[in-house]
C-alpha positions as CSV (number, residue, x, y, z in Angstrom):
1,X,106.7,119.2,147.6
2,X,104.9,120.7,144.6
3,X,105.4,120.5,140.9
4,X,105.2,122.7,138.3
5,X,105.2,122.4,134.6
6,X,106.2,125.4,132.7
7,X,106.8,124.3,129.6
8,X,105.2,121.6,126.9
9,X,105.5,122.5,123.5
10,X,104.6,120.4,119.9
11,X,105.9,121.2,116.7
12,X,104.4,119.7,113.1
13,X,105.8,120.1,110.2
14,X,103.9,119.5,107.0
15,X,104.8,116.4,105.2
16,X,103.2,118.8,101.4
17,X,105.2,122.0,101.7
18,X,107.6,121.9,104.7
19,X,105.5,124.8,107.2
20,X,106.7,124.1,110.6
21,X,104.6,125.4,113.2
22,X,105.4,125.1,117.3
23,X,102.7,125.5,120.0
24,X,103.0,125.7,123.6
25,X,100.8,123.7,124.7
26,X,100.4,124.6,128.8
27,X,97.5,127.1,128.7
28,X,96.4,126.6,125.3
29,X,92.8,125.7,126.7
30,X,92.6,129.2,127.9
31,X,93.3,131.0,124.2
32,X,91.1,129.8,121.6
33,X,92.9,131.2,118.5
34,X,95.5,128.7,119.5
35,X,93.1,125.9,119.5
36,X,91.6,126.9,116.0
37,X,95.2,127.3,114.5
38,X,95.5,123.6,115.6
39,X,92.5,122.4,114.4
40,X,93.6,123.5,110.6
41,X,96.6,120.9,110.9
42,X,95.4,117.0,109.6
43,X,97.2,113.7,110.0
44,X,96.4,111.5,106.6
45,X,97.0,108.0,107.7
46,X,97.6,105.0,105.3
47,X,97.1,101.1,106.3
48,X,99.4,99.0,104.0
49,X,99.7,95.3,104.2
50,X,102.9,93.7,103.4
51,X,101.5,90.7,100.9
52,X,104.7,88.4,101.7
53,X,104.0,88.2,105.6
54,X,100.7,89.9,105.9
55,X,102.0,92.4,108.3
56,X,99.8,95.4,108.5
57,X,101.7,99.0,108.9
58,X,100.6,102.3,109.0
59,X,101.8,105.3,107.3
60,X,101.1,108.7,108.6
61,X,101.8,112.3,107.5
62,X,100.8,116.0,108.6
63,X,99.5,118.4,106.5
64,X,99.0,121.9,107.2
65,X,95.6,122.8,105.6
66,X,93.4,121.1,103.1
67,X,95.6,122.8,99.9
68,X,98.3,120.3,101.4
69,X,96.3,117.2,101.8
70,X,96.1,115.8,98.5
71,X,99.6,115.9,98.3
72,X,100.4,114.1,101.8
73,X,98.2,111.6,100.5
74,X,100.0,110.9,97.0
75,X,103.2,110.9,98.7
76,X,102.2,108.0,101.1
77,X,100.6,105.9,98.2
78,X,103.8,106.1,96.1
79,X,106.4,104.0,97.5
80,X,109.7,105.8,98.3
81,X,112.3,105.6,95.4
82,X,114.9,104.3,97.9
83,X,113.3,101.2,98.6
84,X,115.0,98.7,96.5
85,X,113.0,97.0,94.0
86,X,112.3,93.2,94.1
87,X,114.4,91.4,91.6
88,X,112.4,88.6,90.3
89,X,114.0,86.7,87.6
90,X,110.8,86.4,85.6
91,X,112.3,84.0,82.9
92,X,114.3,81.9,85.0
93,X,110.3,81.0,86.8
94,X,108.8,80.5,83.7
95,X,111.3,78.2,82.6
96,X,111.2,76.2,85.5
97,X,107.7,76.0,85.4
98,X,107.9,75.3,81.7
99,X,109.9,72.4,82.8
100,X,107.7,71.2,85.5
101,X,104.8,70.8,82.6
C-alpha cells in the first residue's frame, strides 16, 4: 500500500494589519520565490511572568514584514482591555496596617 500526500497548506495572518497569506506547503522546496515570500513573515514572541504564581507564559504574534513589527510588539506588551483589572482596596490595607502599628 502507498501513501500520498497532496495537500499541506499554512496560512498566517498578521497580528499589525490583518494580511492573510496561505501557502501550500508540498513542493515548496522546489520554488524558491515561495520560500522567500515566507521568510518576510516574523513571529514576535513575549515571555511574561505572572508575579502572583510565578508562572512563566509566552505570548506570540505574526507579523507580515518589518513595517508590521513594531506594532505586533506594542500590542503584546499592552495587556488586553478585557482582562479585568485587580481590585485592591488600597485604603482598606492601609488601614489595617495602620492598625497593626
Amino acid at each position: 500500500m502507498s501513501k500520498l500526500i497532496t495537500s499541506q497548506k499554512m496560512e498566517m495572518t498578521c497580528e499589525a494589519c490583518g494580511t492573510k497569506k496561505e501557502w501550500e506547503l508540498i513542493g515548496a522546496d522546489q520554488d524558491p520565490a515561495i520560500l522567500q515570500e515566507m521568510q518576510l513573515w516574523y513571529t514576535v514572541a513575549r515571555k511574561v511572568i505572572d508575579p502572583r504564581t510565578g508562572a512563566l507564559t509566552q505570548l506570540m504574534g505574526d507579523a507580515c514584514g518589518l513595517e508590521c513589527v513594531s506594532v505586533v510588539a506594542v500590542k503584546l506588551a499592552v495587556p488586553p482591555q478585557d482582562e479585568p483589572a485587580d481590585n485592591i482596596d488600597l485604603a482598606s490595607l492601609r488601614a489595617k496596617n495602620f492598625q497593626a502599628n
